[in-house]
C-alpha positions as CSV (number, residue, x, y, z in Angstrom):
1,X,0.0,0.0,0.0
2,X,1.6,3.1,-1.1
3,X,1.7,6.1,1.6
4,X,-1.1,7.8,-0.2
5,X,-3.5,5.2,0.3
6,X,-2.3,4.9,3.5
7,X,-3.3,8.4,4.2
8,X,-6.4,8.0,2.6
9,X,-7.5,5.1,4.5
10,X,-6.7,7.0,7.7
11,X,-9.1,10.0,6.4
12,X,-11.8,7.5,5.9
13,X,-11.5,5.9,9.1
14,X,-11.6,9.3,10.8
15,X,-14.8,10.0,9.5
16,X,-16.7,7.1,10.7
17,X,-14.9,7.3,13.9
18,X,-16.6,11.1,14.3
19,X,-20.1,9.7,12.8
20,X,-20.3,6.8,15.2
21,X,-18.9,8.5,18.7
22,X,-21.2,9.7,21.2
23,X,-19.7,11.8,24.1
24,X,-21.9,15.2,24.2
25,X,-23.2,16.1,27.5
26,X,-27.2,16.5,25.7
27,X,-26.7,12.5,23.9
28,X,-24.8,13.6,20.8
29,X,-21.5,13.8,19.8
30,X,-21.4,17.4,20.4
31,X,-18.9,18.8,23.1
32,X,-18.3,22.3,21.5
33,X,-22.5,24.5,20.9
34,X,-20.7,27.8,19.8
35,X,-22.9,29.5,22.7
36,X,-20.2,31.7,23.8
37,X,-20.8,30.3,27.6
38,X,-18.0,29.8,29.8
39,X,-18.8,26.3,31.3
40,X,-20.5,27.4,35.0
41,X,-18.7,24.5,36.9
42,X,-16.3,21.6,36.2
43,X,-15.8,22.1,31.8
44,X,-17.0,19.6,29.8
45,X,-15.2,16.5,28.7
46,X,-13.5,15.6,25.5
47,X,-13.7,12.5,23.9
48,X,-11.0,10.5,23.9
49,X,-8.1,10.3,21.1
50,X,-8.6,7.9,18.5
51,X,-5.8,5.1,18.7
52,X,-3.6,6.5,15.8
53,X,-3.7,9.7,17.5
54,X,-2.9,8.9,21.3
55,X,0.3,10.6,22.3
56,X,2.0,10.3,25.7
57,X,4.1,12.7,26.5
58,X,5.9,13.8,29.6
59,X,6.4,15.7,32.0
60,X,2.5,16.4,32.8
61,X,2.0,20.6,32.7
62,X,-0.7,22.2,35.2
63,X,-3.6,23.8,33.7
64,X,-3.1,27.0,31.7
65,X,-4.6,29.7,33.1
66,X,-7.4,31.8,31.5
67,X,-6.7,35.3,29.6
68,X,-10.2,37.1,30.4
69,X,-9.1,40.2,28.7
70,X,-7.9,38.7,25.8
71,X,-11.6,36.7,25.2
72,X,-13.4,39.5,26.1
73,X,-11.8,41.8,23.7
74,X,-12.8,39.3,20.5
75,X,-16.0,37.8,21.9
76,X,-17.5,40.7,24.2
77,X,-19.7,39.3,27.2
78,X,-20.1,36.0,28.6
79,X,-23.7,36.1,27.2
80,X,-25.0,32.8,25.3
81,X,-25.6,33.5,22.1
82,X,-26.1,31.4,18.4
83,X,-22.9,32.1,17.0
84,X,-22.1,29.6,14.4
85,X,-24.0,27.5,11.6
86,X,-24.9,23.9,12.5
87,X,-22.0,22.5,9.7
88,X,-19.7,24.8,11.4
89,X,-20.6,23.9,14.6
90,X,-20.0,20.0,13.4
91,X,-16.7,20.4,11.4
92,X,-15.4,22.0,14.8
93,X,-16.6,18.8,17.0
94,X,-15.1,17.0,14.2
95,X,-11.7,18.4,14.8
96,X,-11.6,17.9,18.4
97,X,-13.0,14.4,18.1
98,X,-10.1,13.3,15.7
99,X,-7.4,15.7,17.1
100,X,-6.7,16.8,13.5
101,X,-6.0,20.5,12.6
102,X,-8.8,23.0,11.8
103,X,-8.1,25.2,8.2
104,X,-10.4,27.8,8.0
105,X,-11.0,30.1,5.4
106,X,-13.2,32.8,4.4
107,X,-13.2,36.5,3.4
108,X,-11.8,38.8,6.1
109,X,-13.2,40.1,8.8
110,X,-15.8,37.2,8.9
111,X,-14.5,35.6,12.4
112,X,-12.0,32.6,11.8
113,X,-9.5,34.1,14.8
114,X,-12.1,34.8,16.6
115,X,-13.2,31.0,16.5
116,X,-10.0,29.8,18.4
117,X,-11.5,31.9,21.2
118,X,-14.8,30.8,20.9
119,X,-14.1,27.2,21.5
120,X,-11.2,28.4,24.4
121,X,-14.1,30.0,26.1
122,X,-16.9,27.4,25.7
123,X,-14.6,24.3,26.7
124,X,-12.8,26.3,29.4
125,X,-9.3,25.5,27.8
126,X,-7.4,28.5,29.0
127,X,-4.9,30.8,27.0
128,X,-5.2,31.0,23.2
129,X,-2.1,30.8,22.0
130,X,-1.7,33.0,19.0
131,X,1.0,32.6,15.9
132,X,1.4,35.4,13.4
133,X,2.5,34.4,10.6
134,X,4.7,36.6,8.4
135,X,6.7,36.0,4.7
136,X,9.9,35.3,6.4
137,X,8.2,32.9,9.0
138,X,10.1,30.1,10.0
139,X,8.7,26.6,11.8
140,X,11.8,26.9,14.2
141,X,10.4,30.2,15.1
142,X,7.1,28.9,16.0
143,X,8.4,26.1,18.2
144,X,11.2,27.9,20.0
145,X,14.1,30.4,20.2
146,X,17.3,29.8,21.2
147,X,19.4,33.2,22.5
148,X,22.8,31.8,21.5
149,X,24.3,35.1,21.7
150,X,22.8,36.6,25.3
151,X,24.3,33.0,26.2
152,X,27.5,33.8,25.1
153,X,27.7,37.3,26.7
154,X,26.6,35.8,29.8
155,X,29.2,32.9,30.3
156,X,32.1,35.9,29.7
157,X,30.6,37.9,32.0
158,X,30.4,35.1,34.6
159,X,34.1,33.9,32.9
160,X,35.3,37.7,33.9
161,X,34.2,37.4,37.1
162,X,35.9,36.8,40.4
163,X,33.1,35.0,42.3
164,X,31.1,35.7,45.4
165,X,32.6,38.5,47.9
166,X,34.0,36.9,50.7
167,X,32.7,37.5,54.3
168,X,33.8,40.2,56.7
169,X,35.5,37.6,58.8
170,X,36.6,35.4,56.5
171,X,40.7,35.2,55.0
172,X,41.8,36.5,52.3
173,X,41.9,34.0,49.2
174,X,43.1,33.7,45.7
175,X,40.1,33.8,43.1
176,X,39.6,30.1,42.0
177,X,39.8,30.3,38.2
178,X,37.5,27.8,37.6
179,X,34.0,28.8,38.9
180,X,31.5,26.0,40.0
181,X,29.1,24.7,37.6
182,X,26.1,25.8,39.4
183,X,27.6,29.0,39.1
184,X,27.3,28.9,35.2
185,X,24.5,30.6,33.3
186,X,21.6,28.1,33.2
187,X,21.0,26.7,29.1
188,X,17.3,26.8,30.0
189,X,17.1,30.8,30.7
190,X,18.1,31.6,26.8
191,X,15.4,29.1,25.3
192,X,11.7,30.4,25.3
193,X,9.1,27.7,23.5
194,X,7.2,29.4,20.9
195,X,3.6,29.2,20.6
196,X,3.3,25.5,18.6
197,X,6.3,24.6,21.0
198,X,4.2,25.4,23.8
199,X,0.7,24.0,22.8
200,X,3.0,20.7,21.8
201,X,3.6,20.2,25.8
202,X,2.0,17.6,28.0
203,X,-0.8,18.8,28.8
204,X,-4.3,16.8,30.3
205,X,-6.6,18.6,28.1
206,X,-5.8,20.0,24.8
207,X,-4.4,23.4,24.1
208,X,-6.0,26.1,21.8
209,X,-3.2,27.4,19.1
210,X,-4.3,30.0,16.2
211,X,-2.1,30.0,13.4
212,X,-3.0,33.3,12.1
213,X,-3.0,33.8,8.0
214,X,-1.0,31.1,6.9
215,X,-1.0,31.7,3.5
216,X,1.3,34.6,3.9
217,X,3.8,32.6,4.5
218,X,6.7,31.0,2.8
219,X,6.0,28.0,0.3
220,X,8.1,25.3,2.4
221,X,6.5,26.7,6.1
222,X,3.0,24.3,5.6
223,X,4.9,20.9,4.5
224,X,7.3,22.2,7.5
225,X,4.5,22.5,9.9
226,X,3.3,19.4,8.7
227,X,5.3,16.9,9.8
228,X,5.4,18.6,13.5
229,X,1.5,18.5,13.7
230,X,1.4,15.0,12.3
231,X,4.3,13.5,15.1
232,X,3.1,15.8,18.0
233,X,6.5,16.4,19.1
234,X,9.8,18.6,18.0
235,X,13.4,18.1,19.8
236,X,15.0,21.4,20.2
237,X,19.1,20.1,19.3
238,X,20.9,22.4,21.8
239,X,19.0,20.2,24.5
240,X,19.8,17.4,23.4
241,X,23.8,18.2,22.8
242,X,23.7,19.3,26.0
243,X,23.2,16.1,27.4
244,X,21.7,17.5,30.4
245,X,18.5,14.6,31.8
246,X,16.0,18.1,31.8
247,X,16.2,21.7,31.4
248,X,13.7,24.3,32.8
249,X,12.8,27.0,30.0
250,X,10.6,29.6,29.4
251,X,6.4,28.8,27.2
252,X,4.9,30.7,25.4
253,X,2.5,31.9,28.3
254,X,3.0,35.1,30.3
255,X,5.7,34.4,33.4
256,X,5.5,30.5,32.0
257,X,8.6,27.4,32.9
258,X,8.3,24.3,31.8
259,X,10.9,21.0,31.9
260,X,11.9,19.8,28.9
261,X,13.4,16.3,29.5
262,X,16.3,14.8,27.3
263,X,15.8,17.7,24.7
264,X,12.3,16.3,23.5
265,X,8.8,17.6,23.5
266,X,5.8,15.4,23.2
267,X,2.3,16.5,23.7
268,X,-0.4,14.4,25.7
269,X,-3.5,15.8,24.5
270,X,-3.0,17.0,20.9
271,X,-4.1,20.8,20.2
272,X,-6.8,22.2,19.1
273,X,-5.4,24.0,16.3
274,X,-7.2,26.6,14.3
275,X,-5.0,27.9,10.7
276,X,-6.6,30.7,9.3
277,X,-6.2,31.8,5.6
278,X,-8.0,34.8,3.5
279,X,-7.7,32.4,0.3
280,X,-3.9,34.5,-1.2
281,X,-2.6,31.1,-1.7
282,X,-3.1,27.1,-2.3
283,X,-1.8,24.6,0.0
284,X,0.0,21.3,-0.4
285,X,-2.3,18.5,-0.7
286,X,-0.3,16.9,1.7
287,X,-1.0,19.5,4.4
288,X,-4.7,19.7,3.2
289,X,-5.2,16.3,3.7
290,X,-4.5,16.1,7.4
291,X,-6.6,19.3,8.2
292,X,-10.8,19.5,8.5
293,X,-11.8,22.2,6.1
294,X,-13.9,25.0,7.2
295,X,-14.9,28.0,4.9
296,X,-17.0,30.6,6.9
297,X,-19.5,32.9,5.7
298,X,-20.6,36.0,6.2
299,X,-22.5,36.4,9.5
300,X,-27.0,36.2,9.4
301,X,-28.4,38.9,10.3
302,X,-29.4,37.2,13.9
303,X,-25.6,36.7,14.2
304,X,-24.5,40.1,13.3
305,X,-27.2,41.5,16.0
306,X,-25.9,39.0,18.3
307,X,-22.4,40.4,18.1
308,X,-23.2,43.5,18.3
309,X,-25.6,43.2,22.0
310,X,-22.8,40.9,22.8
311,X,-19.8,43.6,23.1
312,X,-21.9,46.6,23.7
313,X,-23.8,44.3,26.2
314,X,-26.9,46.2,25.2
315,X,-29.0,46.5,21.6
316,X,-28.7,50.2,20.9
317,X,-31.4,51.9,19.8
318,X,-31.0,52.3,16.2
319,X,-28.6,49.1,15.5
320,X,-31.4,47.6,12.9
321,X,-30.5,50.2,10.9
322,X,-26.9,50.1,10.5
323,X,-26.9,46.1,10.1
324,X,-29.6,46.3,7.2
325,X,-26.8,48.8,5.3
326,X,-24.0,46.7,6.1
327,X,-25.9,43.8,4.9
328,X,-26.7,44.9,1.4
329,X,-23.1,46.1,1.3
330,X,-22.0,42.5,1.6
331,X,-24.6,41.1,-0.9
332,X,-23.8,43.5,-3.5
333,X,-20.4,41.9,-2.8
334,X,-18.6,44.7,-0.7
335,X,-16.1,43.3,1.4
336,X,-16.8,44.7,5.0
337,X,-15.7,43.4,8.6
338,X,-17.7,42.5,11.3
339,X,-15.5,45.4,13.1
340,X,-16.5,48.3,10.9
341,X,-20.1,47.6,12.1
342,X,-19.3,47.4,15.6
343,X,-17.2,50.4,15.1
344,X,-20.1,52.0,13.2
345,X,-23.0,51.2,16.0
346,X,-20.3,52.5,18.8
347,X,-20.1,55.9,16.9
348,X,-23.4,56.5,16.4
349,X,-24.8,55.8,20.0
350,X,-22.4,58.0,21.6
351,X,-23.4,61.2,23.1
352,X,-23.1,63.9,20.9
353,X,-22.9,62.0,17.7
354,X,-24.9,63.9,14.8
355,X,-26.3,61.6,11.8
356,X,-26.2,65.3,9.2
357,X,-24.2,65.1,6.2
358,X,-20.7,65.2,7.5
359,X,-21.4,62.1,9.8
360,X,-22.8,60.2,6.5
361,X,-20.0,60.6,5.4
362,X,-17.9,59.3,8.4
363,X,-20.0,56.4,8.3
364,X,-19.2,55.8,4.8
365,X,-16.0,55.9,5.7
366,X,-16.5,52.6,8.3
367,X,-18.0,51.0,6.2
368,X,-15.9,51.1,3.1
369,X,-15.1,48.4,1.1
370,X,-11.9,47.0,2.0
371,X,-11.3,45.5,-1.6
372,X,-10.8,48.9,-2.6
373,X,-7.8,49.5,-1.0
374,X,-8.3,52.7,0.9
């Protein structure tokens, strides 16, 4: 069997596997309702890994903690609302059922980074963490960074030095040239885990990592990416020349160790990871076929009210309005962002704000088309 029918005999399997499993708290195999709820006690459970994509890494990591002000900027109040179709709603249960990576496309401005967050929210799995991605982008960056030079300055400056003062009391000695090793700079101090290298750590539920516009990137960074997602693990090599059993170094998250041991990461719970593209590029079939596609569309009407009353955490007199223009903008196939109209509806229902011809016109302005270009 050659390794394409391999792989295709893998995709089939992991569509049965999400038709068949059952692990929803209402009966179904829904875990993830796009609601927008926090979870009011213990959150819900996930069902398990399929076999082929059970991973066991150690050491286990505590829970993440939450970023409130983070979730609260993209998704406004903790108020349950519909914000998702029901296919949407599926292919994301699909992605956590099967641990397979979420690519999500659509025109911008339509909520696909905003989804990581969502589901973070909903199934109370802390932190988002968030990977720009850029035309000079590289994998290495997203997994970890090694400061090879602030190593090097350190270990002269420690090399320069003449140790610890001696005490008051204490006789006089010659300097011993060859300093303790605990007195060395530690490896683990210059190595901070990037985003994917920190969502790749042991962890008992699954991390939430957004890969934000990947098709900006280089053409080698997908197949690159690829084979990290597929393995759930990385090595970083300085580790592992060092020889050293486990080495403390900084994550991804604010103030954040963890111990890498033997110079390998493996994850326990694979990620939830949500790759966002606006559609300025084709992917590898490879990497296509190990992610769930998911195209969004344009927000309902419902939604787009819902959005609104849900970061205003009121329905503004006159919001109807606003939503019914930014509507037929869209249909007559304007490209607008979800933010212009909340930017609109702020603007308009603050004090002092008058609707005559000069604030048309700054209306217009938030709600141009952004396929314009200005």
């Amino acid at each position: 069997m050659t390794e394409y029918e391999r792989e295709q005999d893998a995709t089939a399997v992991d569509a049965t596997t999400a038709e068949g499993a059952g692990s929803g708290a209402d009966g179904t195999w829904r875990v993830f309702h796009a609601t927008g709820a926090a979870p009011a006690g213990d959150p819900p459970a996930l069902p398990p890994a399929p076999p082929w994509r059970e991973f066991a890494g150690l050491p286990l990591q505590p829970p993440p903690a939450d970023d409130d002000r983070a979730v609260h900027r993209r998704l406004g109040a903790n108020d349950p609302r519909p914000s998702l179709r029901d296919e949407e709603i599926d292919t994301v249960n699909a992605a956590l059922l099967l641990r397979r990576p979420l690519l999500v496309t659509g025109p911008p401005g339509v909520g696909k980074s905003t989804l990581a967050y969502l589901v973070a929210r909903e199934l109370g799995l802390g932190r988002v963490l968030q990977w720009g991605i850029v035309s000079r982008t590289t994998v290495r960056e997203g997994l970890y960074e090694y400061d090879s030079i602030g190593r090097a300055q350190a270990i002269a400056t420690w090399r320069a030095g003449a140790g610890p003062e001696p005490l008051p009391d204490a006789p006089t000695a010659m300097p011993d040239p060859t300093p303790t090793t605990e007195q060395a700079p530690h490896l683990g101090d210059f190595i901070t885990l990037g985003p994917v290298g920190t969502a790749l750590l042991a962890y008992e539920r699954p991390r939430v990592l957004l890969i934000d516009e990947l098709d900006k990137s280089d053409i080698d960074l997908p197949n690159d990416l690829l084979h990290v997602l597929e393995n759930g693990s990385y090595e970083v090599p300085e580790l592992v020349r060092s020889a050293l059993p486990a080495v403390s170094v900084f994550t991804d998250d604010p103030g954040g160790r963890a111990e890498v041991v033997g110079g390998r990461v493996e994850c326990r719970e694979f990620p939830l990871v949500v790759i966002t593209s606006n559609g300025e590029r084709e992917f590898p079939a490879a990497f296509r076929r190990r992610c769930l596609p998911l195209e969004m569309r344009p927000p309902s009407r419902e939604q787009l009210i819902s959005i609104v009353v849900s970061h205003l955490r009121r329905r503004p007199e006159g919001v109807d309005t606003l939503v019914d223009d930014f509507e037929r903008r869209v249909r007559k196939g304007g490209t607008q962002s979800v933010d212009q109209l909340l930017n609109a509806v702020h603007l308009t229902t603050a004090g002092g704000f008058q609707a005559d011809a000069d604030g048309r016109k700054l209306i217009e302005l938030l709600l141009r088309d952004l396929a314009k270009g200005r």
